[in-house]
Every structure is written in C-alpha cells, then in structure tokens.
NUSELUM-598828 format. One record per residue: residue number from 1; residue in three letters; z, x, y of N, C-alpha, C in turn. Coordinates in nm, 4 decimals, always signed. Atoms other than C-alpha are relative to their C-alpha. Layout:
<rs>
     k     r        nzz        nxx        nyy       cazz       caxx       cayy        czz        cxx        cyy
   NUM   ala          Z          X          Y          Z          X          Y          Z          X          Y
...
</rs>
This chain:
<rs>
     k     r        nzz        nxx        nyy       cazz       caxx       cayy        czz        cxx        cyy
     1   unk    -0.0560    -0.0042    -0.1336   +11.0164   +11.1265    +6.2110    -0.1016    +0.0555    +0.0999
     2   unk    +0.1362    -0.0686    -0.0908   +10.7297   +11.3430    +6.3479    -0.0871    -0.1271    +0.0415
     3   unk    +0.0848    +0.1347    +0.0290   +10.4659   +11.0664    +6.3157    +0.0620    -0.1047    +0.1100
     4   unk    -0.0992    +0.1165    -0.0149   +10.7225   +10.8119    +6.4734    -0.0167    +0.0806    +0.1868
     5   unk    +0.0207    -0.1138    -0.1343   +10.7555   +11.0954    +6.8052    -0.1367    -0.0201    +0.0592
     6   unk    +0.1561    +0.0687    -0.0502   +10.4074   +11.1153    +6.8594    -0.0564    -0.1289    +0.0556
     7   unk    +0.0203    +0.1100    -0.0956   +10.3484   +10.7280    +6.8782    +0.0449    -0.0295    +0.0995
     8   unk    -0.1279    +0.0432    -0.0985   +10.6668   +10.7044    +7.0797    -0.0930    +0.1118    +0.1452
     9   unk    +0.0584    -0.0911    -0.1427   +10.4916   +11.0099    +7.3308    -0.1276    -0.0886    +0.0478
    10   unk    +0.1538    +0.0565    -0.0807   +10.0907   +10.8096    +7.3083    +0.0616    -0.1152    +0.0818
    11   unk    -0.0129    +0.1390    -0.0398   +10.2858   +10.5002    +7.3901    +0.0219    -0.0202    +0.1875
    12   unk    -0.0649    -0.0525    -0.1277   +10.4403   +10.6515    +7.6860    -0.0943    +0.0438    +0.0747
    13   unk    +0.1286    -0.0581    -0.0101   +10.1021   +10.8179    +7.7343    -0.0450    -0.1107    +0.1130
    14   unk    +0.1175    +0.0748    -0.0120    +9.9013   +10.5110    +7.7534    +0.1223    -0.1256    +0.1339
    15   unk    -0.0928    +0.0600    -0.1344   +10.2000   +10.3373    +7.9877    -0.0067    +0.0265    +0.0985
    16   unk    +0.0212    -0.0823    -0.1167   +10.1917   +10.5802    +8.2153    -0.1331    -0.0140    +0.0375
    17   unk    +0.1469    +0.0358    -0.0286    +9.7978   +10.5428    +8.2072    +0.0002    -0.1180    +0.1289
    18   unk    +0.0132    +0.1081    -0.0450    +9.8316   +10.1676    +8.3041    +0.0658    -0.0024    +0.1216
    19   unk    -0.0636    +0.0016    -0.1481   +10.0559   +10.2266    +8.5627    -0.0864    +0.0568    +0.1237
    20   unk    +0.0244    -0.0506    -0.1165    +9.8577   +10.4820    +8.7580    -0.1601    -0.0206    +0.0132
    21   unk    +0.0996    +0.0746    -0.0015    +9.5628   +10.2955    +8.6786    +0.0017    -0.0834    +0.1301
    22   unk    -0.0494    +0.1101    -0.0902    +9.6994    +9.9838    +8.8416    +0.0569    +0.0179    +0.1505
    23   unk    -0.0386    -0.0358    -0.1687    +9.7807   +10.1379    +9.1856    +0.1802    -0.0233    -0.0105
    24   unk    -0.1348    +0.0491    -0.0322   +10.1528   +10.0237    +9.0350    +0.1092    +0.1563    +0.0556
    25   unk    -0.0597    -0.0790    -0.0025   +10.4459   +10.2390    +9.0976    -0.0200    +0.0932    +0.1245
    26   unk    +0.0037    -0.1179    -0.0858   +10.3963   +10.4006    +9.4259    -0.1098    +0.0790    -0.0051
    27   unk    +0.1057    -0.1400    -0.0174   +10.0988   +10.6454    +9.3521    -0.0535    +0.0590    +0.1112
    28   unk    +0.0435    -0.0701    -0.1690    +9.9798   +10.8624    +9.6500    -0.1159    -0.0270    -0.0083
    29   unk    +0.1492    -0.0135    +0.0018    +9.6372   +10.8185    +9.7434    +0.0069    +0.1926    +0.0011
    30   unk    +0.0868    -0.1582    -0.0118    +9.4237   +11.1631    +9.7184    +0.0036    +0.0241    +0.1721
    31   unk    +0.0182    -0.0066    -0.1861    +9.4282   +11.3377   +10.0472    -0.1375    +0.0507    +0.0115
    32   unk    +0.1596    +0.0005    -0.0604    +9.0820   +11.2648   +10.1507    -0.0339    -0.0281    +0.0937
    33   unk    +0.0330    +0.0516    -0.1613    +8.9543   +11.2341   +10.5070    -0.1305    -0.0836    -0.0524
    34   unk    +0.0831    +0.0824    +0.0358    +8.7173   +10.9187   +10.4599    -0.0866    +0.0066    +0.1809
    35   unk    +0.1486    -0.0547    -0.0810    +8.4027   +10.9965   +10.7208    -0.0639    -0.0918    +0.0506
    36   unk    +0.0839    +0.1442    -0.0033    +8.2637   +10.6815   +10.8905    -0.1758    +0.0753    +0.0190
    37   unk    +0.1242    -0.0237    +0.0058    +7.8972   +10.6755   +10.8197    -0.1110    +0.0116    +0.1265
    38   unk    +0.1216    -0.0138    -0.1397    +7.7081   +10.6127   +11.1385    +0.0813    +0.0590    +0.1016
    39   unk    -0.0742    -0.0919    -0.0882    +7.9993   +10.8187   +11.3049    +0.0902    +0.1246    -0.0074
    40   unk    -0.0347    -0.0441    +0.1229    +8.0854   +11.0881   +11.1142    +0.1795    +0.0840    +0.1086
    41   unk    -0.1100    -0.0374    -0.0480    +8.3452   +11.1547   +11.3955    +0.1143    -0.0568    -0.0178
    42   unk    -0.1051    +0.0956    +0.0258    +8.5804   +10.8775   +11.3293    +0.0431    +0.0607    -0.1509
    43   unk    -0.0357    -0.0285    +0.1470    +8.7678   +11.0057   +11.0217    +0.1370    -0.0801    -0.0703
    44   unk    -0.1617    +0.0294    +0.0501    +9.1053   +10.8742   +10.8203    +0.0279    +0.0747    -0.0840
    45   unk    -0.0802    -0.0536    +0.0980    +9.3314   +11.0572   +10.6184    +0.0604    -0.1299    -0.0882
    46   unk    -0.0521    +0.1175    +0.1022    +9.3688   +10.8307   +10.3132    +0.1604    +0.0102    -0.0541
    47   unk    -0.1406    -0.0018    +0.0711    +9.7139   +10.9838   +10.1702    +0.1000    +0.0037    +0.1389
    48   unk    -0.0735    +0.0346    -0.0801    +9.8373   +10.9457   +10.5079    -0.0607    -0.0915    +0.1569
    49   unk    +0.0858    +0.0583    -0.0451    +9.6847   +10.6843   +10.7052    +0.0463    -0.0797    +0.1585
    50   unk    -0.0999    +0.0517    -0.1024    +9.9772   +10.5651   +10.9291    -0.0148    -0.1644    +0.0289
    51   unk    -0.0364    +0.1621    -0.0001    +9.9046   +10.1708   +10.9016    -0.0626    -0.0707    -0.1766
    52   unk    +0.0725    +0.0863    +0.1191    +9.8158    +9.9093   +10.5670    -0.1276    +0.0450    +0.0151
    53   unk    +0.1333    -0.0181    +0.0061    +9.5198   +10.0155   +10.4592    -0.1079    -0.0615    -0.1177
    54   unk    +0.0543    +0.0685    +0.0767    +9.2776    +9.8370   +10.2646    -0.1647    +0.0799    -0.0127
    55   unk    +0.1114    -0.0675    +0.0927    +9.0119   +10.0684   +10.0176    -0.0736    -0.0627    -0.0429
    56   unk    +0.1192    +0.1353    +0.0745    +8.7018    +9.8455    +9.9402    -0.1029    +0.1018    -0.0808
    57   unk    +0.0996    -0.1105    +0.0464    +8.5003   +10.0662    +9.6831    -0.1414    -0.1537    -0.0736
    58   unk    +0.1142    +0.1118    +0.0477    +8.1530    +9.8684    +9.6139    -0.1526    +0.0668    +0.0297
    59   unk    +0.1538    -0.0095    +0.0586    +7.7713    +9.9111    +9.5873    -0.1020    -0.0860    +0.0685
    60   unk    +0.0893    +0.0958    -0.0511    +7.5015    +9.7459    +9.7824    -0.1037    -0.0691    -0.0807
    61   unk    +0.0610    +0.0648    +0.1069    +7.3500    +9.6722    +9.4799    +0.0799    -0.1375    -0.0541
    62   unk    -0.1123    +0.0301    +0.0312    +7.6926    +9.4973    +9.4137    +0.0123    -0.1571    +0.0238
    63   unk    -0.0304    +0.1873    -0.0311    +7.6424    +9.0552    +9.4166    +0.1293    -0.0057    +0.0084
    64   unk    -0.1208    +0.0114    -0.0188    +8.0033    +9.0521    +9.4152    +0.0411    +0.0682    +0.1226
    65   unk    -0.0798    -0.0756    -0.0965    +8.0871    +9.3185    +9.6663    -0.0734    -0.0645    +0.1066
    66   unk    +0.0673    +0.1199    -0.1355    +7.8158    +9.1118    +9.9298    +0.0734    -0.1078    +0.0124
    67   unk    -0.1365    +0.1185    -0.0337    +8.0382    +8.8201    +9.8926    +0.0796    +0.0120    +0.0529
    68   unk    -0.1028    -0.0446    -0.0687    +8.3220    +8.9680    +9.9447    +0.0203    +0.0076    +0.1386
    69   unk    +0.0229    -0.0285    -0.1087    +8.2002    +9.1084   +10.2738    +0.0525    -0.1098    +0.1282
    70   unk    -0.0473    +0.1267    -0.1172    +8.2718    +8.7496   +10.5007    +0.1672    +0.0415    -0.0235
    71   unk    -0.1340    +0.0683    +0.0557    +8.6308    +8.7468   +10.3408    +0.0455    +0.1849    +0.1044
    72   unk    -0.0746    -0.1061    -0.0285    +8.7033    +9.1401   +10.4501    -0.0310    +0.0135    +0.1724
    73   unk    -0.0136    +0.0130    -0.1392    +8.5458    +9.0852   +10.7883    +0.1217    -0.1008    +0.0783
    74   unk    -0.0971    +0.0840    +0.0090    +8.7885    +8.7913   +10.7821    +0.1379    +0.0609    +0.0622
    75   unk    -0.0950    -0.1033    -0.0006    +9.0662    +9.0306   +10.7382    +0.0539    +0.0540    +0.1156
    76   unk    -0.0151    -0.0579    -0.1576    +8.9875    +9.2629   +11.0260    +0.0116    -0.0746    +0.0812
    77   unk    +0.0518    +0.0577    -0.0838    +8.9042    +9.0060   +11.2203    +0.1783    -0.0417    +0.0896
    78   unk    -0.1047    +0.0718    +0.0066    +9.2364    +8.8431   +11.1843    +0.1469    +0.1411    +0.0085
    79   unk    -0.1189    -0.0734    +0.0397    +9.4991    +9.1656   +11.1348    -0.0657    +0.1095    +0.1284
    80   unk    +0.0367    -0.0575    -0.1064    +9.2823    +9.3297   +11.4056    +0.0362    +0.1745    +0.0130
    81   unk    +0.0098    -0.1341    -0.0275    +9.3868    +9.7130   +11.4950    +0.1545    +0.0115    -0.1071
    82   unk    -0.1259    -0.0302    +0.0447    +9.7327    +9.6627   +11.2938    -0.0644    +0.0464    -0.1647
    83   unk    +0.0193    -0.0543    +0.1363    +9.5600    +9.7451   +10.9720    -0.1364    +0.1185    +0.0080
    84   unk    +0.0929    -0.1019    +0.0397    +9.2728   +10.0070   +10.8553    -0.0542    -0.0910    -0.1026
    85   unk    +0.0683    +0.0156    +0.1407    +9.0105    +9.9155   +10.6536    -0.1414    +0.1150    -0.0616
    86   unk    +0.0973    -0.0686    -0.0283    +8.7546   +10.1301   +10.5045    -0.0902    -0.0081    -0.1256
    87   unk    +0.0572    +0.0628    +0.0997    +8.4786   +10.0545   +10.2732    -0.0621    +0.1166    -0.0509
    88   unk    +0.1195    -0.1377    +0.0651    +8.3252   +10.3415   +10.0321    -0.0958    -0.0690    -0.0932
    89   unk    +0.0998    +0.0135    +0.0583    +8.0283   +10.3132    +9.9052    -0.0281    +0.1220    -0.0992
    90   unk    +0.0253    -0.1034    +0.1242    +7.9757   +10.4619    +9.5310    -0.0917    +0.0969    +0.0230
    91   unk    +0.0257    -0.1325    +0.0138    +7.8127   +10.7925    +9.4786    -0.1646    -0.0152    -0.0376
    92   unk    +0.1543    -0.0312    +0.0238    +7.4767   +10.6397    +9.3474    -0.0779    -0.0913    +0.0673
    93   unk    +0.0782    +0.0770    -0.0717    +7.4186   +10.4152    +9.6205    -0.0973    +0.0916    +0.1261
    94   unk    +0.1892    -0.0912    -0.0139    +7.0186   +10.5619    +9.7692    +0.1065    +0.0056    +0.2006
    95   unk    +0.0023    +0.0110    -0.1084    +7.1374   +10.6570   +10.1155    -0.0503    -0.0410    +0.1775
    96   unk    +0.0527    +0.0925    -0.0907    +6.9190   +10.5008   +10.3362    +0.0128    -0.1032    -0.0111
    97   unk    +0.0136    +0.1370    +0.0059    +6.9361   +10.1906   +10.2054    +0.1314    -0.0239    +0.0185
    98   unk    -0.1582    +0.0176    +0.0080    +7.3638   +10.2201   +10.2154    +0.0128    -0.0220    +0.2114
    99   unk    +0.0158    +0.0336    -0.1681    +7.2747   +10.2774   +10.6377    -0.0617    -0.1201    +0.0305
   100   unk    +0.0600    +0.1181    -0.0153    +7.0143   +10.0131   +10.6528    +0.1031    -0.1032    -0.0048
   101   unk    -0.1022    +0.1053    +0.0685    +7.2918    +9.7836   +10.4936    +0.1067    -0.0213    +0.0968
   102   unk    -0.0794    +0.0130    -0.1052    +7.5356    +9.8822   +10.7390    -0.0046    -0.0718    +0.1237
   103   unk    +0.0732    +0.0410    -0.0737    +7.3291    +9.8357   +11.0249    -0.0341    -0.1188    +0.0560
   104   unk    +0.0597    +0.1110    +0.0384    +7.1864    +9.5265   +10.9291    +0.1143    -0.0855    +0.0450
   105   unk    -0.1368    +0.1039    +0.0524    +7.5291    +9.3629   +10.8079    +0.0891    +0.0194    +0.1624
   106   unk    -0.0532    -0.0171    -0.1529    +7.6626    +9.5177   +11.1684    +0.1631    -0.0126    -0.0882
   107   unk    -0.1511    +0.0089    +0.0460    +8.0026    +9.5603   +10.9628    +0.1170    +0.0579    +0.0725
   108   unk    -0.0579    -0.0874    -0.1178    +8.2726    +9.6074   +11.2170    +0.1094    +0.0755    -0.0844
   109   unk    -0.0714    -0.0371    +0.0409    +8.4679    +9.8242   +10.9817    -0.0372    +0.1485    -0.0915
   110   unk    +0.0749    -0.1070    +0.0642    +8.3954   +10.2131   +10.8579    -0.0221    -0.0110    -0.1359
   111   unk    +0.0679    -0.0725    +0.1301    +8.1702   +10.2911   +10.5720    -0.0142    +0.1403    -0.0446
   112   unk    +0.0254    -0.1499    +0.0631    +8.1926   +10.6318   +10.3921    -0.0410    -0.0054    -0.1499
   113   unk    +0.0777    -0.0299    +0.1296    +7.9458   +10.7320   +10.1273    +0.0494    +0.0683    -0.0722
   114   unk    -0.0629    -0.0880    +0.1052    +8.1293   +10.8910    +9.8001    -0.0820    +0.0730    -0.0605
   115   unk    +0.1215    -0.0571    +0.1467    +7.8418   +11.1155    +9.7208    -0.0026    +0.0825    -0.0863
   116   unk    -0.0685    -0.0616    +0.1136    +8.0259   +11.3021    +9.5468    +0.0117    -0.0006    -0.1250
   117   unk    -0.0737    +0.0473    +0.0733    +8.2142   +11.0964    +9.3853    +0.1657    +0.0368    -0.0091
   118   unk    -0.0665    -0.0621    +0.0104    +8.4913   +11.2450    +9.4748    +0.1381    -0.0886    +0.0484
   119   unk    -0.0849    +0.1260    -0.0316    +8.7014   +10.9405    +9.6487    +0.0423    -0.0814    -0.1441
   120   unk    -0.0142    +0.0446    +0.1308    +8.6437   +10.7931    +9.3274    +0.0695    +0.0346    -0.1389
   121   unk    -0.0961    -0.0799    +0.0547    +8.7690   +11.0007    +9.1121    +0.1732    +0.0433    -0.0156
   122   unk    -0.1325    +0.0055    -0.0457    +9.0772   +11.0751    +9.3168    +0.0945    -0.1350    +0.0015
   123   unk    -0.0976    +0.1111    +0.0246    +9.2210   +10.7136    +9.2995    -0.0352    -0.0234    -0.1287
   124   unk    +0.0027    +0.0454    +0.1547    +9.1585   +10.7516    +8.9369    -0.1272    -0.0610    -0.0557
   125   unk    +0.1345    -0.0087    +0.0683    +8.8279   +10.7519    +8.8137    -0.0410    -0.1771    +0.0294
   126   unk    +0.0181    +0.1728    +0.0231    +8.7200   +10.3652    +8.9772    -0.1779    +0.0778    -0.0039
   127   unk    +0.1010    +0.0365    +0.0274    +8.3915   +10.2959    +8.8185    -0.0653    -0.1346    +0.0312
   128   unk    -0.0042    +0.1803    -0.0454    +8.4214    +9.9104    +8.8877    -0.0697    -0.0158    +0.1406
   129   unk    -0.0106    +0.0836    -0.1006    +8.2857    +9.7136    +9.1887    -0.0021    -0.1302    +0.0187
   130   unk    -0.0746    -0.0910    -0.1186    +8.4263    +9.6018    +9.3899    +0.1875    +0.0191    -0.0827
   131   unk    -0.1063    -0.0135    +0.0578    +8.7537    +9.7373    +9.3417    +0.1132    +0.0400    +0.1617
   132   unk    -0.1014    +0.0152    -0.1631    +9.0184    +9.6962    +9.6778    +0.1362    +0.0353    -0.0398
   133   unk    -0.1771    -0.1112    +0.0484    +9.3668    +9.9577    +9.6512    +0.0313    -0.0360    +0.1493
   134   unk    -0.0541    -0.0243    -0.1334    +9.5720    +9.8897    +9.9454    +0.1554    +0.0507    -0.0006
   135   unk    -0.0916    -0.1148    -0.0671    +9.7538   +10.1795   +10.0807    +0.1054    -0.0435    +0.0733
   136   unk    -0.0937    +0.0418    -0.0686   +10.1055   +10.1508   +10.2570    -0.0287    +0.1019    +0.1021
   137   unk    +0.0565    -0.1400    -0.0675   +10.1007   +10.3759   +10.5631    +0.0351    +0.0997    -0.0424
   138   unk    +0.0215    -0.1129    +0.0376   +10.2280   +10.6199   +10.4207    -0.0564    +0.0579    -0.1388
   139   unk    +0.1043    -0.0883    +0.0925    +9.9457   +10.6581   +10.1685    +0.0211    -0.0663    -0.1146
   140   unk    -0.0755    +0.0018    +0.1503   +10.1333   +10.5295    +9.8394    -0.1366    -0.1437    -0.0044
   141   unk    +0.0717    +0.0988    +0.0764    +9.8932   +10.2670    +9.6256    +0.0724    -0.1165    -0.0605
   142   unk    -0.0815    +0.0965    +0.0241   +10.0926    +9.9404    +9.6461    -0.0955    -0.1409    -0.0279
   143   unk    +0.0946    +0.0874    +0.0515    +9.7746    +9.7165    +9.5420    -0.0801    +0.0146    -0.0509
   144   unk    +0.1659    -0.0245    -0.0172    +9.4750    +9.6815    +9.3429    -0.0370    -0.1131    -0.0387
   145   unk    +0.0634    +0.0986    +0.0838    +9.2195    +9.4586    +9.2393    -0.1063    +0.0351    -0.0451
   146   unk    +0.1215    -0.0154    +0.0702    +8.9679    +9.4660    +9.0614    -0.1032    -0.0822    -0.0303
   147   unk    +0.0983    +0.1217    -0.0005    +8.6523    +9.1868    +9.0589    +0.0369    -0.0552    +0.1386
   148   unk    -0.0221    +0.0953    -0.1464    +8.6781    +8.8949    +9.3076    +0.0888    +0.0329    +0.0697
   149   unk    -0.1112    -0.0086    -0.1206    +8.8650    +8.9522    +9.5888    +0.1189    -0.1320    +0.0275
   150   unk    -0.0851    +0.1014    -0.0318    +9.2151    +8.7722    +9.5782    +0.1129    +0.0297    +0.1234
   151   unk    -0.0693    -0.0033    -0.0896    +9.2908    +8.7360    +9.8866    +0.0849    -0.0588    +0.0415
   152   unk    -0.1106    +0.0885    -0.0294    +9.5910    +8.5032    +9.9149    +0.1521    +0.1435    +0.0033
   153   unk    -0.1132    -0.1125    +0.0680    +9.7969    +8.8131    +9.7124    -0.0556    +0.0999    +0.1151
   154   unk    +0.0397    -0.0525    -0.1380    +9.6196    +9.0359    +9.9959    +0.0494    -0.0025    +0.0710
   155   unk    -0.0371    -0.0198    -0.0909    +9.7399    +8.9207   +10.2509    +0.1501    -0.0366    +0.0418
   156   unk    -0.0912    +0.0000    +0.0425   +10.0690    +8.8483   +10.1481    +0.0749    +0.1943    +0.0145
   157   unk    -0.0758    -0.1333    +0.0131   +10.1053    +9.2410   +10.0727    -0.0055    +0.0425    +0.1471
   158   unk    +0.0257    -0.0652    -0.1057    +9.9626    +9.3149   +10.3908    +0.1641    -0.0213    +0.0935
   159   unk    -0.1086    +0.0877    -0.0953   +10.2203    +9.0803   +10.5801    +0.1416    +0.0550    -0.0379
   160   unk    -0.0803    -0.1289    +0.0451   +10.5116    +9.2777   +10.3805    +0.0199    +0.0809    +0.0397
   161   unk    +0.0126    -0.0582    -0.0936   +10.4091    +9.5269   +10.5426    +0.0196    +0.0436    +0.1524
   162   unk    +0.0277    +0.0378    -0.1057   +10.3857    +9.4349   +10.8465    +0.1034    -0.0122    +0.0926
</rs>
C-alpha cells in the first residue's frame, strides 16, 4: 500500500509539474518589473500588467527567434496599444551585441536583458528559445509556446481577451 501512495503522490507530482510548466491552469507570472533596454525608464509589472501581454523569451543567437521577429512586429502592429508585448533576452546573450540588435532591428516593442536570469527562472526555469507565455491582465499565464511561433492560436487567445 505504501509503494502504491508514493506513485499515486510522484504522479500527482509530475502532473502538477506539467501543468505549471505549460502556463496551464491560471499560474501568476513572477512579480517582476521588466526594464526596457534602451529606456530603462519604461518599466512593466509582469504579475500585474493591466492588458494581454505577450512574453517573447529568445536569444540573438536564436535562427528561430529572428524569424519570429516580422510575425511579433505583426502583432503590435495590428493589436496596437491594446496589448503589451515585451521581449527578454536570455541571460547569456553578450550585451552589446543584444543593443546593437535592437537598434539595428529598430524593434518597436521593449527589450529587457535577463542577466540574471532571473525572469527566467520565475516563469519556471524557460531554457528554450523562443518560448512566448501570454499573460491575461491580470498577470495569470493563460498561454505558452514553445518553438515556432503559432500564431493563429495567438491571436485567437489574445482576441478572448479582448
């Protein structure tokens, strides 16, 4: 019966894992003020953000997360001031070259550097890029993805929202 308990608790364990893995179930974001990079005045409160918010964690090293980039300008472009977006850049991306990138790319949407790691961590250890959690306004983790950006299911949640 012991033995039997135990699996019955890892099972529950490793459920619970997947759930708060998966952004499912409501989860709060971390309350982190995300820092725009070339303005370090502009800030957001992630666990309370007050509109849809869309978390782009990626890497300028990242062939996938450069792709992406048309599709999330897209986004803003299109959902305009009714949403938040904010893109972090991992913890071991070289900091000049994460500005340069900005710069360059002219991305009309804040960048904050995790040099921490500490953004990362807080929505649950993402190692992945790119990996896109979108926040309800009030903070809760009602999306994720993980690889390519599917944006059909995107903007669907957004519009839910909305």
């Amino acid at each position: 019966m012991h033995a039997f308990m135990l699996r019955l608790a890892g099972g529950i364990m490793m459920l619970a894992s997947f759930f708060v893995l998966n952004g499912c179930g409501g989860n709060k974001a971390p309350a982190i003020e995300a820092s725009n990079l070339l303005d370090a005045s502009q800030t957001l409160n992630l666990s309370q953000p007050n509109k849809p918010t869309l978390v782009v964690f990626w890497a300028t090293n990242c062939s996938s997360c450069i792709e992406e980039i048309p599709s999330i300008i897209s986004l803003q472009k299109h959902y305009g001031d009714k949403i938040h977006i904010v893109a972090v850049a991992m913890s071991f991306d070289d900091p000049i070259t994460l500005k340069n990138f900005v710069i360059q790319r002219q991305l009309p949407y804040p960048v904050t550097h995790d040099t921490s790691g500490d953004i990362a961590l807080g929505f649950g250890k993402i190692f992945v890029t790119p990996t896109n959690l979108l926040l309800s306004p009030e903070g809760k983790i009602v999306w994720k993805n993980v690889g390519d950006l599917d944006k059909v299911t995107l903007k669907k949640r957004i519009d839910e929202m909305l």
